[in-house]
N, C-alpha and C positions, 0 to 999 in steps of 0.2 A: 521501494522508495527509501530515499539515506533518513536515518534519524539521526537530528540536529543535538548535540548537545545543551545542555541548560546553559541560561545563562549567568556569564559569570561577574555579572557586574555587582551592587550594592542592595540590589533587591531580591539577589539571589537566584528564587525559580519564575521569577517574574519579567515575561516579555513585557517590554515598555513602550508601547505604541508611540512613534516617531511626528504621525500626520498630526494636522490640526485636529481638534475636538469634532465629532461629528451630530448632526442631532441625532435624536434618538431612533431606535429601531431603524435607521440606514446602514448598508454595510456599502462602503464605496468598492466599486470595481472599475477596471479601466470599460470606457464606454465604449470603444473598439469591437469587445470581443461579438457582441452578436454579429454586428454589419461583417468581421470578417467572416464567422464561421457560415453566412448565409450565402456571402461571395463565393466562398472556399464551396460549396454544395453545388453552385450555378455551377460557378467554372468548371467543376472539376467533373459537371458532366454532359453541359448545351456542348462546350466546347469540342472535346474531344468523341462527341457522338455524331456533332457538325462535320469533322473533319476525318471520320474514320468512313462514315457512310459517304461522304462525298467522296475520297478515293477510289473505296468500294464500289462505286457508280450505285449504292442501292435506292431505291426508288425516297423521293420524298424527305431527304436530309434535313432539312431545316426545321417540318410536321415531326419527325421522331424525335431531333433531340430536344422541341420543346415540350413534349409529351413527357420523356424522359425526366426532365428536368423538373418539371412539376410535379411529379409522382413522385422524384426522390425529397424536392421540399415536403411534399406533404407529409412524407412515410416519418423525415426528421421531427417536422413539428407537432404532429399525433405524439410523439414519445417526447416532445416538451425538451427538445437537444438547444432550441436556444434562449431558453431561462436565465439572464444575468446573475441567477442565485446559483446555479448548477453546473455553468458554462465554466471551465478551468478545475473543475475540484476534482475532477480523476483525467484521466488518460484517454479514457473511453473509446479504446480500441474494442472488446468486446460488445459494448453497445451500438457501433458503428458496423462492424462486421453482421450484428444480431438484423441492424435494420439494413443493411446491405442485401440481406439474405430475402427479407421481407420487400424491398425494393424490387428484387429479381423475381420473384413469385409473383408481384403485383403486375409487371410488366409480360410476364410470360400469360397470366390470364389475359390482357388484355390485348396478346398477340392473338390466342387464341378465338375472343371475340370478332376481333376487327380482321382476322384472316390473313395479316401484318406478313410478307413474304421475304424480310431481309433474312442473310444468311446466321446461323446461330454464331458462327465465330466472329462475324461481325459485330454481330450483337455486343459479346461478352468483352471483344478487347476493346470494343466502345464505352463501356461501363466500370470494366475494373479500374482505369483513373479514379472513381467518384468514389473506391474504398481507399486509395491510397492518398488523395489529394485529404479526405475526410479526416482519416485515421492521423496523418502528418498534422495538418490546423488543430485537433486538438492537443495533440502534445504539444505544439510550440505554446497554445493558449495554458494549457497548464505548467508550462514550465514558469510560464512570466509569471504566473500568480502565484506560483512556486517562490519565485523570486522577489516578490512585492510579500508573503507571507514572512517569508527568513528577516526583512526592515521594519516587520510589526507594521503594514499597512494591508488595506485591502482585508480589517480583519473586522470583527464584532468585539466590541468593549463588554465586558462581561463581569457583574459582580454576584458573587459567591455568596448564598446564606447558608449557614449550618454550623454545627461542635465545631469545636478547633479542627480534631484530629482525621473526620472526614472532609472538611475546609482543605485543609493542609494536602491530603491525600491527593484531591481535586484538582487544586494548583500544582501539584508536584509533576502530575501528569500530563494535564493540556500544558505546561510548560518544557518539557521535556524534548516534545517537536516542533516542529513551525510549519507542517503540511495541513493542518486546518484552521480555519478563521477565529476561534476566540483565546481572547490576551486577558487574562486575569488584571480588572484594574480597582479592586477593592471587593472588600468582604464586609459581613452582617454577622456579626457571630453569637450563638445563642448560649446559652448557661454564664454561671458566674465565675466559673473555674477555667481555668486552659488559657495558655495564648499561643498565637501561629509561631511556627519558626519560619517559615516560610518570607515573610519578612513582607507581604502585600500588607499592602495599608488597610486599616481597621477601620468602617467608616461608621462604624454605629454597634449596638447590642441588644439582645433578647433577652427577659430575663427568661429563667429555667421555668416558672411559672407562669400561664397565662392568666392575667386577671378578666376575669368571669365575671364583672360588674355591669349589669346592663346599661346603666350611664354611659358607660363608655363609646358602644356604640352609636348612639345619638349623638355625642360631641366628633368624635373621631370615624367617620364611614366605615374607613374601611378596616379598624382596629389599630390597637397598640404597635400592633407586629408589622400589619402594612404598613402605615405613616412609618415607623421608622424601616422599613425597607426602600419604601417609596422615594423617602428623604435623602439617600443614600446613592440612590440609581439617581436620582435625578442632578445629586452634586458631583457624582463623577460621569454625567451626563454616557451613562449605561446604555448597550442597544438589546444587552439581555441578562435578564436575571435566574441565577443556575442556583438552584437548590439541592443540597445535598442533606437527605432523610437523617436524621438520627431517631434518639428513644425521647429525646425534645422537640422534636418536631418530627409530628406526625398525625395519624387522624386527620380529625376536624381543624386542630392547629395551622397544619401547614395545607388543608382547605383552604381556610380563610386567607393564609397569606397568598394566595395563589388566584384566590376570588380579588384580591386587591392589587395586585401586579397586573394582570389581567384587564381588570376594569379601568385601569390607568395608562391602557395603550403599550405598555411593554412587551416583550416576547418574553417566556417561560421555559423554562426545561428545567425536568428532575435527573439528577443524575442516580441510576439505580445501581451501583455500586459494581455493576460488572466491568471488564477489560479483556480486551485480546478477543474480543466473540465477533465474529462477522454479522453484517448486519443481514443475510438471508439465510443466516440460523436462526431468527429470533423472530417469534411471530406475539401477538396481542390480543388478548381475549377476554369477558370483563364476566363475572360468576359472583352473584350476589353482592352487586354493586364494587367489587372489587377488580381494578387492572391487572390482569394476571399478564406475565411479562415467560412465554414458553423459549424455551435454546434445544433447538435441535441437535441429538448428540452426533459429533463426528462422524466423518465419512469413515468405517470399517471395514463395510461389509454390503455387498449389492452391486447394482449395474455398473455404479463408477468408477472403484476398485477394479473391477472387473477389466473394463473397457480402460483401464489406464494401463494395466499389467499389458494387453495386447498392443497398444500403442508403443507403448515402451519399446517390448523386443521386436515388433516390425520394424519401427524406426531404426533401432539400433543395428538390425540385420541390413536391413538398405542401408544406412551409412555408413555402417563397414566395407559394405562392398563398391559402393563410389566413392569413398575415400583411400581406399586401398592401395591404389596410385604415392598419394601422400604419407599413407601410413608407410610406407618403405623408406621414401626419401627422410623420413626423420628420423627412423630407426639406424639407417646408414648414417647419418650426419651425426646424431649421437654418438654412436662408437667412433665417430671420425675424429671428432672434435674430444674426446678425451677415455681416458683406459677404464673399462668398464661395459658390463653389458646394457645393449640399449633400453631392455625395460626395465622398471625396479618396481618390486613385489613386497606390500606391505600389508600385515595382518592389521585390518578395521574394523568393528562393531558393526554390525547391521540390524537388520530388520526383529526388534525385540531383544538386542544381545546377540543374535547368534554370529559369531564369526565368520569373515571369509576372506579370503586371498585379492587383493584393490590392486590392479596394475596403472602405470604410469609409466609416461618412457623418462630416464632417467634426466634429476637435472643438476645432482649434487655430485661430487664426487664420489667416486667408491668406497671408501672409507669414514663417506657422513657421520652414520651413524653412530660410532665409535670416538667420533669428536663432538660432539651431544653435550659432555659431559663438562670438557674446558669452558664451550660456550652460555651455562645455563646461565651466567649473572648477566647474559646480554639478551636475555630472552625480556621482552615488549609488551608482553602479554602477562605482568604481574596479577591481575584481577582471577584469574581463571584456571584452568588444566594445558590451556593452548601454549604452544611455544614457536615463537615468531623472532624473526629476525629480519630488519628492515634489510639489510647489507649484512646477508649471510655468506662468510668468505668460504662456505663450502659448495655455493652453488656456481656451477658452471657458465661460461661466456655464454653458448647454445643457449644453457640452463635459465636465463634471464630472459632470453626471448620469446621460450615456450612458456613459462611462467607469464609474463607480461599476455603473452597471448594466449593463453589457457589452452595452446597444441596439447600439453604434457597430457592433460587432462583423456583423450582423444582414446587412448585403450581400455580407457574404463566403458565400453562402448559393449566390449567383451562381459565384463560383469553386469550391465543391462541384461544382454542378452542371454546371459545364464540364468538369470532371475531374483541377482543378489542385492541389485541398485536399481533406479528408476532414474530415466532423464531429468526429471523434477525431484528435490528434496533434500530435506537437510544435509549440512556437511557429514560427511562419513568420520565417525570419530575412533581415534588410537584406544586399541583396550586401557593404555595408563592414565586417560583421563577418563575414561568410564567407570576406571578404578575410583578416581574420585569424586564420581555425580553422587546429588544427592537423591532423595526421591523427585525434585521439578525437573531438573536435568535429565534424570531415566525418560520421563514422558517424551522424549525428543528421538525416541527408537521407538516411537510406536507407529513411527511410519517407514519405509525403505530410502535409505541415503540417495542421493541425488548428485548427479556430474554436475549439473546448476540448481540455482535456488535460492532463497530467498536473502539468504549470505554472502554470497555469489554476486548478484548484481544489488548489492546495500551497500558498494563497501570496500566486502573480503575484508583482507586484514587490518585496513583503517578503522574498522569498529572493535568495540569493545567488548571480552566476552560476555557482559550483560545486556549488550547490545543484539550481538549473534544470536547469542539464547533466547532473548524475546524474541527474535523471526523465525528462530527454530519451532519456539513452542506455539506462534502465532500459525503456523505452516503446519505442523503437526495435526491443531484441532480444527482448522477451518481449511484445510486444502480442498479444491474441487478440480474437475479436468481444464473447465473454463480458466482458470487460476493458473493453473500449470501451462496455457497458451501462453497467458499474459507472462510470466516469468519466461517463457522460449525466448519469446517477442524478447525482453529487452535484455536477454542474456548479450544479445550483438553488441549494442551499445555499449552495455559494461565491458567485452574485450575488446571494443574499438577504442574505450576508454582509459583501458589499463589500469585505473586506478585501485590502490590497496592490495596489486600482485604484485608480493613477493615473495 
C-alpha cells in the first residue's frame, strides 16, 4: 500500500476531517458495502454453479448451487467478512482464499455424505468464480474507503492524552498515512512543561501531580483527570480517546482516567509505543495483574524460510523456461535497438552483505555508467544513497518500455535460482550506498533481495528514501510466505500501472 505524504496545510501533521461532526463513538462508512459484498458472494457462486452444471447436464443444478451458495455465506459469516467495522480495511485476498479453501473442504464433506455424483471438474470451474468474484468486491470496497480515507472521511475522530513528546510522536505517525480510520482532532496534555509542534489543537491539561484529596472524588466521579478528558472529547465531539503512557501517566493514574473514559461511553486505546510490528507477531498475556504485550521474533529460521527458498527456485526454474520464448525476443531487440550487449551485469549487496553478480537486460546506454558523474546534480533522490533520474537521457527508447514494464527486471530470475535473490524482498542495493547505511539501514539485508516487493508495488521511485526504508525494514522483520503471496498478487497491478518506473 502507497504511503500518503503529511499533510501540508496550516496544521501541519494534522488530517482535518472534511464531513460534518459525527456523534460520538460512530464511525460512518458507506452503507453499500455489506449488501454488495453479500451480493458479490451470492452471485459469484448460485450463478455460475446454475450455469456450469446446467451445461454440464449434471444432475440437480438449481439443489447444488443453492447448497453451494449457502455454505459459501455461511463459511464468510462464521469469520464475521461482513462487519461494516472490518469490511474495506484490508484487501483480504488471503482471507478469502483462506475461506475459499474451507468452503471446498465443507462441500467436498458434504459430497461425501450425500453420495453427490457431479463430475470434480465441474465442480471446481463451478466454484472458482466465487474466489475471484470475492477476492475483486473486496479490493474494489477497499480501494473506496481508501479513497474516502485520503478526504479525511469514513474515519474516527480521535483525541490524544499524554507528555507533549509522546503526544507529538503519536500524531506525527497516524498522520503520516491515510490507509487507516483515525484523524487526530485534539489533545489533553499532561505536565506543566512542553508544548506540541505538531500544531493540533490543545483542548485541556493535566497537571504533572495527581491530587489525592478524597473530596474530590465525591464532587467530581470520575476525577480531576477524567472530567477534564471527558470535557475535551466531548467538545471536539471525539469517537475515541488514545492514550499515550508516559512516567505521568501511569499506574493507578491512567487506571482512573480509563475507568472514566470508559464509564462515559467512549472507546479507549493505549498506544504502547511500538511501530512497524505486524499484528500476528504480537500476542497478550496478563502475570500478576499486569498486561504483558509479547512480539514474536522474525521469521529466521524454520519451516518458512525453508519453504520460501524452495518456492523461490522452483518458481524461478519454471518461469525461465516458459518464458524463454520471450526471454530471446528481448535480448534480440536490445542489441537491435542500440550498440551494446543485451544484458548488463551489476555488483549488488545481498543476503547480510554478501556480494553477487544482479543481471538485467540492458536499458541505458553502454557508457552509462561513466556519465554518472556529469548527471549527479540531477539526481532526485537528495534524502538518501539512491540515485534516480525521472528523464535519464541515458536510458534507451527500448530502455523506457522494459522499465515502465519491469521486463528488464525478468534475468534476475537467474539469481533466484542461484540462490542469491528471492522473488519477494527488498530492493537489492549498490555496494556505494551500503557504503553509507547506518546501523537501521544494515537491518534491511537481513533478509534476501527480491525482483518484487514492498518497494516495488508502493511506488518505486515516487517514494522517498525514508519512505522505501520503512517497507524495507517493515518487510524485513515481519515477512511471512502469506505476505509474499499478497505482494506477487499485486506486483501485476503495479506494472500494469507503471507508476514511479523510471
Amino acid at each position: 500500500m502507497r504511503h500518503h505524504q503529511p499533510d501540508n496545510s496550516a496544521t501541519g501533521l494534522v488530517r482535518r476531517p472534511t464531513a460534518a461532526p459525527r456523534p460520538i463513538g460512530r464511525r460512518e462508512t458507506s452503507r453499500w458495502y455489506p449488501p454488495l459484498a453479500v451480493a458479490a458472494d451470492v452471485s459469484g457462486v448460485f450463478v455460475p454453479v446454475l450455469t456450469v452444471y446446467g451445461l454440464a447436464a449434471e444432475p440437480r443444478p438449481l439443489a447444488a448451487a443453492a447448497v453451494a451458495t449457502v455454505s459459501w455465506v455461511t463459511v464468510r459469516v462464521i469469520h464475521h467478512r461482513y462487519r461494516p467495522r472490518s469490511l474495506g480495511e484490508t484487501r483480504g485476498l488471503l482471507p478469502t482464499v483462506h475461506d475459499w479453501l474451507i468452503f471446498l473442504g465443507l462441500l467436498a464433506g458434504l459430497r461425501a455424505v450425500t453420495g453427490e455424483q457431479s463430475a470434480v471438474a465441474s465442480a471446481l470451474a463451478a466454484l472458482l468464480p466465487s474466489l475471484l468474484i470475492t477476492a475483486t468486491t473486496g479490493a474494489l470496497i477497499h480501494r473506496h474507503l481508501l479513497a474516502q480515507r485520503h478526504r479525511a472521511q469514513a474515519v474516527r475522530r480521535v483525541l490524544v492524552v499524554g507528555e507533549p513528546g509522546p503526544v507529538d510522536e503519536v500524531t506525527a505517525q497516524l498522520a503520516a498515512r491515510t490507509d487507516h480510520a483515525y484523524v487526530v482532532i485534539g489533545t489533553v496534555l499532561v505536565g506543566d512543561a512542553g508544548e506540541l509542534t505538531s500544531g493540533v489543537p490543545e483542548m485541556g491539561r493535566l497537571p504533572a501531580a495527581v491530587d489525592r484529596s478524597p473530596a474530590i472524588p465525591d464532587l467530581i466521579p470520575e476525577g480531576p483527570d477524567g472530567s477534564t478528558v471527558l470535557a475535551a472529547a466531548r467538545r471536539q465531539d471525539a469517537d475515541l480517546v488514545l492514550v499515550a503512557p508516559g512516567c505521568l501517566l501511569t499506574g493507578e493514574r491512567l487506571r482512573r482516567v480509563c475507568w472514566a473514559v470508559q464509564d462515559a461511553g467512549l472507546r479507549l486505546a493505549v498506544a504502547s509505543g511500538l511501530s512497524e510490528v505486524a499484528l500476528r507477531r504480537l500476542t497478550v498475556s496478563t502475570a500478576a495483574g499486569l498486561n504483558l504485550l509479547h512480539i514474536a521474533p522474525p521469521l529466521r529460521n524454520g519451516p518458512q524460510p525453508a519453504l520460501k527458498s524452495v518456492l523461490d527456485r522452483v518458481a524461478a526454474g519454471v518461469a525461465l523456461v516458459a518464458l524463454s520464448p520471450l526471454l530471446l525476443t528481448l535480448a534480440l531487440a536490445v542489441s537491435l535497438d542500440s550498440r551494446g550487449p543485451a544484458l548488463y551485469r551489476q555488483t549488488r549487496i545481498g543476503y547480510r552483505g554478501t556480494p553477487f553478480t544482479l543481471w538485467k537486460f540492458r536499458t541505458m546506454v553502454a557508457d552509462a555508467e561513466s556519465r554518472r558523474p556529469e548527471l549527479e546534480g540531477l539526481n532526485e533522490h537528495l534524502s538518501g544513497p539512491l540515485f534516480k533520474i525521472r528523464r535519464d537521457p541515458r536510458v534507451t527508447r527500448l530502455g523506457r518500455f522494459l522499465r515502465r514494464t519491469s521486463l528488464d527486471e525478468l534475468p534476475q530470475l537467474v539469481n533466484v535460482l542461484r540462490g542469491q535473490m528471492s522473488l519477494v524482498g527488498p530492493r537489492p542495493p549498490l555496494p556505494e550506498e551500503v557504503a553509507r547505511y547506518g546501523a537501521v539501514e544494515l537491518r534491511r539485508l537481513g533478509v534476501k533481495p527480491g525482483i518484487t516487493g514492498p518497494w516495488q508495488v508502493s511506488g518505486r521511485s515516487d517514494l522517498s528514501w525514508d519512505e522505501g526504508l520503512a517497507l524495507d525494514l517493515f518487510y524485513t522483520d515481519n515477512w511471512s510466505v502469506t505476505g509474499d503471496l499478497d505482494v506477487l498478487a499485486r506486483t501485476f497491478r503495479a506494472v500494469v500501472d507503471g507508476r514511479g518506473a523510471y
